[in-house]
C-alpha positions as CSV (number, residue, x, y, z in Angstrom):
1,X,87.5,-120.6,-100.4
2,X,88.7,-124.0,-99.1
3,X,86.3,-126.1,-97.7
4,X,85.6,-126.2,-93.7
5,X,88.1,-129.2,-92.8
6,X,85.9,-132.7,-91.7
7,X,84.1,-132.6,-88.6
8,X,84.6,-136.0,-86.7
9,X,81.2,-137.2,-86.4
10,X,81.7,-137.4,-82.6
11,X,81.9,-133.8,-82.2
12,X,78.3,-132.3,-83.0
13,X,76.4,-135.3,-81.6
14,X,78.9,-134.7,-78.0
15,X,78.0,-130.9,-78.4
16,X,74.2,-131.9,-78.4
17,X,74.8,-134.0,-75.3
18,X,76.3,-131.3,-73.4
19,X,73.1,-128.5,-74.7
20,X,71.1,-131.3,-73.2
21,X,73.0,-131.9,-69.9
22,X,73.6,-128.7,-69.0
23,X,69.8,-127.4,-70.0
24,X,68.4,-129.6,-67.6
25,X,70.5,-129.7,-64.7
26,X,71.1,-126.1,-64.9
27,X,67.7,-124.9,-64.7
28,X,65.3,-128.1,-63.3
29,X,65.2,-126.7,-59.7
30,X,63.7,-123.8,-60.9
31,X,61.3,-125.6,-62.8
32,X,60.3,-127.2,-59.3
33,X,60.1,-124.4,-57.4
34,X,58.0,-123.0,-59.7
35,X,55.2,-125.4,-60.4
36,X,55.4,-126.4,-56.4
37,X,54.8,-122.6,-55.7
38,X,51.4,-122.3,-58.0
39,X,49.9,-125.3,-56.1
40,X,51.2,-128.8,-57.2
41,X,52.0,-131.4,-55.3
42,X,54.9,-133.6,-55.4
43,X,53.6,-135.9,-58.3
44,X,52.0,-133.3,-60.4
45,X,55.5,-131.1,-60.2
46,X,56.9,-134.2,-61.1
47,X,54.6,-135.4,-64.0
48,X,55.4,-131.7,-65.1
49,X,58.3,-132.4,-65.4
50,X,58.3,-135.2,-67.1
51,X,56.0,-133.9,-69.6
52,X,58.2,-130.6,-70.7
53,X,61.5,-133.5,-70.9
54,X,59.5,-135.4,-73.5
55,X,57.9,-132.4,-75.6
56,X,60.9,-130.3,-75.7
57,X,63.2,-133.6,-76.6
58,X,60.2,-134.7,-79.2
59,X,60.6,-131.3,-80.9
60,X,64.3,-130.8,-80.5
61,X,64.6,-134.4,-82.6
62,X,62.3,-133.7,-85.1
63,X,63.1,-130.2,-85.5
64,X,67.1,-131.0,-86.1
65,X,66.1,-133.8,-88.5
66,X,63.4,-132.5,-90.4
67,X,65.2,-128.9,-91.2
68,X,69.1,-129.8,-90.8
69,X,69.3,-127.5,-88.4
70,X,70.4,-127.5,-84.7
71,X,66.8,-126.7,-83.4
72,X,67.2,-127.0,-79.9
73,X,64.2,-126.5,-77.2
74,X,63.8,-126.3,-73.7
75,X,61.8,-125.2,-71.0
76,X,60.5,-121.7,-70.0
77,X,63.4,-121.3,-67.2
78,X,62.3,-117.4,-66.7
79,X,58.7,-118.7,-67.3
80,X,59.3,-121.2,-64.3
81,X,60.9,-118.2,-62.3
82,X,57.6,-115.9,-62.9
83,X,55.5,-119.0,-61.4
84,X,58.2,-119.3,-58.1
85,X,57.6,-115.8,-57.3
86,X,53.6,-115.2,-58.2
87,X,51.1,-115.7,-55.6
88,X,49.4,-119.1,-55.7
89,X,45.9,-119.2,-57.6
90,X,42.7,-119.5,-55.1
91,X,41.8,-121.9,-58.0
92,X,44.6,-124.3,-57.0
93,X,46.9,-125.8,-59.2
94,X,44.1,-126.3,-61.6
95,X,43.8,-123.1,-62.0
96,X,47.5,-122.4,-62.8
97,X,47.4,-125.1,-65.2
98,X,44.4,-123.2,-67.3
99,X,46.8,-120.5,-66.9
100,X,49.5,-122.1,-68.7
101,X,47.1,-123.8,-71.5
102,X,46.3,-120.2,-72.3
103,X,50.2,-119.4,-72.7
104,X,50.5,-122.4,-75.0
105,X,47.6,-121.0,-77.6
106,X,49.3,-117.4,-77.0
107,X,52.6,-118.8,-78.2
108,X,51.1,-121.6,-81.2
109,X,48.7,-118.5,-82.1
110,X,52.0,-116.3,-82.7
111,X,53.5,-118.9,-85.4
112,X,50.0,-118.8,-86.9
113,X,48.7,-115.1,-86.8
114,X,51.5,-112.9,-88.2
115,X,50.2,-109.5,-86.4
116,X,49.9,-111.2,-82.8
117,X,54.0,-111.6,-83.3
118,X,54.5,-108.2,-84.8
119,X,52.6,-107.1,-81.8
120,X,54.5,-108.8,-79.4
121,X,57.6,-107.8,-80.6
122,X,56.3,-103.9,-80.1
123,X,56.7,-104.2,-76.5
124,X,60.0,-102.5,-75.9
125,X,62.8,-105.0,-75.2
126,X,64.2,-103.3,-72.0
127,X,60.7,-103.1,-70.8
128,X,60.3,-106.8,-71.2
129,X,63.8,-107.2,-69.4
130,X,62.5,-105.0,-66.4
131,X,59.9,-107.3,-66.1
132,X,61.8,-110.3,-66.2
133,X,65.0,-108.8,-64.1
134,X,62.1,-107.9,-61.1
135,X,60.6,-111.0,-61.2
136,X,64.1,-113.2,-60.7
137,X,64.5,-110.4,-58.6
138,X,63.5,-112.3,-55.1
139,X,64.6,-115.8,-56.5
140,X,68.3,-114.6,-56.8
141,X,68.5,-113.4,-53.4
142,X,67.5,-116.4,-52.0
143,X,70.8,-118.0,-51.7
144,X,72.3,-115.1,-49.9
145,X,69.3,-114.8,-47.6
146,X,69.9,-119.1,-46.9
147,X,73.5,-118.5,-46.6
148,X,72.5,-116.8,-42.8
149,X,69.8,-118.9,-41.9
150,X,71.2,-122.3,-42.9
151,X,75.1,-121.4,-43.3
152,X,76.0,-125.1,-42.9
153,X,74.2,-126.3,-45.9
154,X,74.3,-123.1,-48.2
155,X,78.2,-122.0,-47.7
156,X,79.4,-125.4,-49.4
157,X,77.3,-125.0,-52.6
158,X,78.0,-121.0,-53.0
159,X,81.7,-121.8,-52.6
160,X,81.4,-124.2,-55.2
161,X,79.6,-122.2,-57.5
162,X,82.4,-119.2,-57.5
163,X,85.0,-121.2,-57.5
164,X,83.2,-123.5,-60.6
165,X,82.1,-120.3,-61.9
166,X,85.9,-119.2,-62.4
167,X,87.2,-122.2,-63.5
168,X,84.4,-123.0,-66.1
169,X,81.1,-120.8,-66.2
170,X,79.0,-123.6,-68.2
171,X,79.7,-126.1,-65.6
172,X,79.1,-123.9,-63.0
173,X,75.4,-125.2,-62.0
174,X,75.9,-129.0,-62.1
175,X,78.9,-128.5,-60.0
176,X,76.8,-127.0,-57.4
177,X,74.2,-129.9,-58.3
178,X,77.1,-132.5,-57.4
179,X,77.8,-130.5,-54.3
180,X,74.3,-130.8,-53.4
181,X,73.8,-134.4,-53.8
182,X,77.2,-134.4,-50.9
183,X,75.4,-132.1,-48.9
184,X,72.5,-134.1,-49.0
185,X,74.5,-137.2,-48.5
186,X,76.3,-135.8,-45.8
187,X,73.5,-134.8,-43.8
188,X,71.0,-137.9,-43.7
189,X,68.6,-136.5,-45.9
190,X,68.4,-139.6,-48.0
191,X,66.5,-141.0,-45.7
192,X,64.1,-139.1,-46.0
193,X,63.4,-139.8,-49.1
194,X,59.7,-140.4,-50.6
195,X,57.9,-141.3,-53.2
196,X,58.1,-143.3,-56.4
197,X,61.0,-143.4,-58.4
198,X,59.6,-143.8,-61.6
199,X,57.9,-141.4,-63.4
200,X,53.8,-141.3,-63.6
201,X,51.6,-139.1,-65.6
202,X,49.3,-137.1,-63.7
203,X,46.5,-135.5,-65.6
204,X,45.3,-132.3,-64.4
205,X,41.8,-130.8,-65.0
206,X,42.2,-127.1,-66.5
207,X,40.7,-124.9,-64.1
208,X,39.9,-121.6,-66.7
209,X,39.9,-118.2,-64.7
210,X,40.4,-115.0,-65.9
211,X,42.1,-113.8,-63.0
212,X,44.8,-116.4,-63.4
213,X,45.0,-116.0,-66.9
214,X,46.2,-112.2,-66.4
215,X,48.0,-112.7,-63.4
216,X,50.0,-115.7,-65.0
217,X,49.1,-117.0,-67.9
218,X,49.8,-113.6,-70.2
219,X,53.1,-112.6,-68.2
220,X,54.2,-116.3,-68.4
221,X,53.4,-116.3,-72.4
222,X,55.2,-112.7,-72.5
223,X,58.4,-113.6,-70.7
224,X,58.6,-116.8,-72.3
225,X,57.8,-115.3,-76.1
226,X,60.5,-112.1,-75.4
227,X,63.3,-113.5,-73.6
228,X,63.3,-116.6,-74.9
229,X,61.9,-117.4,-78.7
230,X,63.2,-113.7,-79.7
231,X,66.4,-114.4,-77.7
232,X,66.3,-118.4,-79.3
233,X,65.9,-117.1,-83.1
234,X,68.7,-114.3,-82.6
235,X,71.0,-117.0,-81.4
236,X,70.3,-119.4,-83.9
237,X,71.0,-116.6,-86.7
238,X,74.1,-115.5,-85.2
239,X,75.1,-118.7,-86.3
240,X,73.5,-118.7,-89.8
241,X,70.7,-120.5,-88.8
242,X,66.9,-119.8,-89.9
243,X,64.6,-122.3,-88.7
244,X,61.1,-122.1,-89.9
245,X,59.5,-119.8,-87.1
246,X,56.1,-120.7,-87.7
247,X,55.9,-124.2,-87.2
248,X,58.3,-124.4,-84.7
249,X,56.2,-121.6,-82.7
250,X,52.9,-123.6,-83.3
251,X,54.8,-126.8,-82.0
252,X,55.7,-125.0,-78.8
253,X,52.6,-123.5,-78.2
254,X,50.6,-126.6,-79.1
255,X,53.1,-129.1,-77.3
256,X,52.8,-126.6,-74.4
257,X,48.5,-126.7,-74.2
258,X,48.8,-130.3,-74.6
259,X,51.7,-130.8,-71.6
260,X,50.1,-128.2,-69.4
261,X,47.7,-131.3,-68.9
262,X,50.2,-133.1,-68.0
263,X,51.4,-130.0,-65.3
264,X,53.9,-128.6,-67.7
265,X,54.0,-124.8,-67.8
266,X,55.8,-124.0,-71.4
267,X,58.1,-125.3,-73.6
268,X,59.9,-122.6,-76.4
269,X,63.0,-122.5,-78.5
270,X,66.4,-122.3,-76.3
271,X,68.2,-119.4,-75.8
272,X,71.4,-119.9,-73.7
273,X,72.0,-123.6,-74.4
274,X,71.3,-123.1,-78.4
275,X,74.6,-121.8,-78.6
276,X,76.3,-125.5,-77.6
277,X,74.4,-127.0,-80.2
278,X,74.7,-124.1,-82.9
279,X,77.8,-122.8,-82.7
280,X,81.5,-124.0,-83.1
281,X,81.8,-126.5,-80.4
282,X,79.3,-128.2,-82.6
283,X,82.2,-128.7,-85.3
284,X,83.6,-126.3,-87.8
285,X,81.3,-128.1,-90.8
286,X,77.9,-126.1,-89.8
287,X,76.1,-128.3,-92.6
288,X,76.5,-131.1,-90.1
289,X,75.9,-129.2,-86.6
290,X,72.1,-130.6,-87.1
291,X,73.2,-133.7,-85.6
292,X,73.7,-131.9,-82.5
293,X,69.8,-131.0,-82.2
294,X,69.5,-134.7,-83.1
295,X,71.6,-135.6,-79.6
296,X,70.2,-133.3,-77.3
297,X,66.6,-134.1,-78.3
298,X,67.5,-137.8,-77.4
299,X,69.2,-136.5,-74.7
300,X,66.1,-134.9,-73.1
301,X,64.1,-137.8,-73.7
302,X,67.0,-140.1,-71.7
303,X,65.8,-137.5,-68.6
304,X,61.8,-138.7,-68.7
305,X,62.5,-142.1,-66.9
306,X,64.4,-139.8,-64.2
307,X,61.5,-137.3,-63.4
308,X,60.3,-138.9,-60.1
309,X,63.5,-139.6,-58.8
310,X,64.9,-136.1,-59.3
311,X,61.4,-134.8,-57.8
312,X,62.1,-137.0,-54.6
313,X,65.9,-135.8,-54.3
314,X,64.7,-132.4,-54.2
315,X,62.3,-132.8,-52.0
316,X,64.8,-134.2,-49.5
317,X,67.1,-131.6,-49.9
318,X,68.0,-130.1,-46.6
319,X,66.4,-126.2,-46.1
320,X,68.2,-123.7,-48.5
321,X,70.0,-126.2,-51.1
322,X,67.1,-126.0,-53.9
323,X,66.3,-122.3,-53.3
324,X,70.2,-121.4,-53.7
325,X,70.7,-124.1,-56.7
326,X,67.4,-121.7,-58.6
327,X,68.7,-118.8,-57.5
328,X,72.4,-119.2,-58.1
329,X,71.2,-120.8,-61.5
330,X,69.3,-117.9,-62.3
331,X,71.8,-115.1,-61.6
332,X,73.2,-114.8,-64.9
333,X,69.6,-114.6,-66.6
334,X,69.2,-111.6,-63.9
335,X,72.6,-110.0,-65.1
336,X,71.5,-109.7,-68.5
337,X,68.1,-108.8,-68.2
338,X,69.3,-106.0,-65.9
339,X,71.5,-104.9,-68.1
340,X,69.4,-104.9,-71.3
341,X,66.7,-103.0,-69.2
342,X,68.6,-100.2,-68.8
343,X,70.7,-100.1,-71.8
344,X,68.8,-97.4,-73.6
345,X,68.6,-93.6,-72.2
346,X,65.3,-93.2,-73.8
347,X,63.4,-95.8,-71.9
348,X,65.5,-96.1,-68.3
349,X,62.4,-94.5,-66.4
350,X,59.8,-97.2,-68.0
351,X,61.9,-99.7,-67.5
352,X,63.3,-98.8,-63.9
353,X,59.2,-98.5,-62.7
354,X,58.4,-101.9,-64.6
355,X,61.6,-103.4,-62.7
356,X,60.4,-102.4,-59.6
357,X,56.8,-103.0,-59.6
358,X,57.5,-106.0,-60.7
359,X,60.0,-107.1,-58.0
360,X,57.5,-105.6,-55.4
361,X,55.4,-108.8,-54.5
362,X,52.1,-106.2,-55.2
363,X,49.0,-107.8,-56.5
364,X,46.2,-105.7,-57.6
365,X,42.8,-107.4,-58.1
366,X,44.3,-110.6,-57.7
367,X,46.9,-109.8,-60.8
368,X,50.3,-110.1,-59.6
369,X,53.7,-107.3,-60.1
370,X,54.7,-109.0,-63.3
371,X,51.8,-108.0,-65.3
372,X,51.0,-104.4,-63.3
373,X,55.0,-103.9,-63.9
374,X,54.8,-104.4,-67.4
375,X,51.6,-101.8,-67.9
376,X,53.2,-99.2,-65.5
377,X,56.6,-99.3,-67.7
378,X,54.5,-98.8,-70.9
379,X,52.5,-95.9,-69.2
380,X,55.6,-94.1,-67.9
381,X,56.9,-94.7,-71.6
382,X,54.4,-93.5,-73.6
383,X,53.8,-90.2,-71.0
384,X,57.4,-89.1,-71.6
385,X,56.9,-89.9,-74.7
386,X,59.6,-92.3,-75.5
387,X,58.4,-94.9,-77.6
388,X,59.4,-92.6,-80.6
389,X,61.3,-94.6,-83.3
390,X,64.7,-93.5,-84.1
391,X,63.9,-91.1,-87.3
């Protein structure tokens, strides 16, 4: 067999710049909505923010370096969409952010306890898609809902997206980003802009409570743990990739608790984006596709100086624009969780009551749908008896 022919050295460190372009622009505004909607104000969403950039980009560049392999991270985007759409904590923010500390030890405690994994990965996979398909549920519709009430603003950016969509489905989102900054433009709301422009670490005091734990803290650490590091490690060996899963799970989860002082909710290996650093738009010579981890690591680290300023833009945005940019971002996650949760005849019931309780908005005992979704599905399951394995 002929060798793979040279890979200019231009190509895997681009390929790494795009993973880390598109990662962040695709996906920040439901990091925002997210950690506004559990109680933080403007600077803590924004030192959150800063916080996951510099983690994830730390561990992507060390990762790629240490292994030679494209080990690219990111941010809990579903995660992010489970905290837009729970109720906030009575606790406060504070709260929320014991919430997520718990998460991180979840997820570091998985690398380091082999049977909390294998237990984790019991949970059916279209069950865990339900869950996560209900939750983006009310997030998705939000641009169609803000297309009637603020048609002005909200027509422009969905007509981008379709027509971007069509022409190139990666560039879809920061096309409709670069719309919104016109729109934005367009209709004064610069001047309304606030607050600092560079980025400031807020600490926040870990409120524990049990409540929030439940209600957030274990659906946050199951969404993030199913859809994404499952999803992550599947990508990465479709490419003939193994990184070593337990230190990179205890980096996450550790890096995770740390930053969640910091307001960050979870960071965890990438999914969608790994495949721009993994596969062949990384170069046809896989030995050197490492070097694309190397690029979007750095890449995400160029983004921590720009945390403030991209909290203020979005907090000028007119009504609609950063509801539809989550929402429209978050509609192909919703496609293939939907679809993956009702792949399988033998658990469509479990999975249809999980996606629906968990797209109802209930909360029981202060424990939101995501978490009563997830127990309902695995009730209905196990009555029918349909967690059988295939003989």
């Amino acid at each position: 067999m002929s060798p793979p022919p040279p890979t200019p050295s231009s190509t895997p460190l681009l390929a790494g710049v795009v993973s880390g372009l598109v990662g962040f622009t695709s996906s920040f505004p439901v990091v925002l909505t997210g950690l506004l909607a559990v109680g933080a104000t403007a600077a803590q969403a924004s030192s959150g923010l800063m916080v996951l950039c510099l983690t994830m980009g730390v561990g992507t560049l060390l990762f790629s370096w240490r292994t030679r392999t494209p080990v690219t991270m990111a941010w809990s985007t579903p995660g992010a969409a489970l905290l837009a759409t729970a109720a906030a904590p009575a606790g406060g923010f504070e709260a929320a952010v014991g919430a997520f500390v718990v998460c991180g030890l979840l997820l570091a405690l998985c690398g380091l306890v082999a049977p909390l994994a294998t237990l984790v990965r019991s949970v059916p996979a279209p069950l865990a898609s339900a869950m996560l398909a209900g939750v983006l549920l009310p997030l998705c519709a939000r641009p169609f809902l803000d297309l009637v009430q603020s048609p002005w603003t909200v027509a422009p950016l969905v007509l981008v997206w379709l027509v971007a969509l069509r022409l190139s489905r990666r560039w879809a989102i920061p096309a409709v980003l670069v719309a919104a900054l016109v729109v934005t433009a367009v209709t004064g709301s610069f001047a309304r802009l606030e607050g600092p422009l560079l980025p400031t670490l807020v600490p926040v005091l870990p409120d524990p409570d049990l409540v929030t734990a439940v209600s957030i803290g274990l659906p946050l650490f199951l969404v993030t743990m199913t859809s994404q590091n499952v999803a992550g490690l599947a990508v990465l060996g479709s490419f003939g990739f193994s990184p070593p899963f337990r230190p990179v799970m205890a980096y996450t989860g550790l890096a995770g608790a740390v930053g969640a002082l910091g307001g960050g909710h979870a960071i965890n290996l990438a999914a969608i984006s790994a495949a721009l650093a993994a596969g062949p738009e990384a170069g046809a010579d896989t030995r050197r596709r490492w070097l694309a981890g190397v690029s979007c690591g750095v890449t995400y680290l160029l983004f921590v100086p720009l945390s403030a300023a991209t909290t203020s833009l979005a907090q000028a945005a007119p009504a609609g624009v950063i509801g539809t940019l989550a929402g429209l971002a978050l509609l192909p996650t919703f496609a293939a969780a939907g679809a993956q949760a009702l792949t399988e005849p033998r658990h469509r019931e479990g999975a249809a009551v999980t996606f629906l309780v968990a797209a109802s908005g209930l909360t029981v005992g202060g424990v939101g749908g995501a978490f009563w979704g997830l127990v309902a599905g695995l009730v209905v399951t196990a009555v029918l008896g349909l967690r059988r394995r295939p003989g």
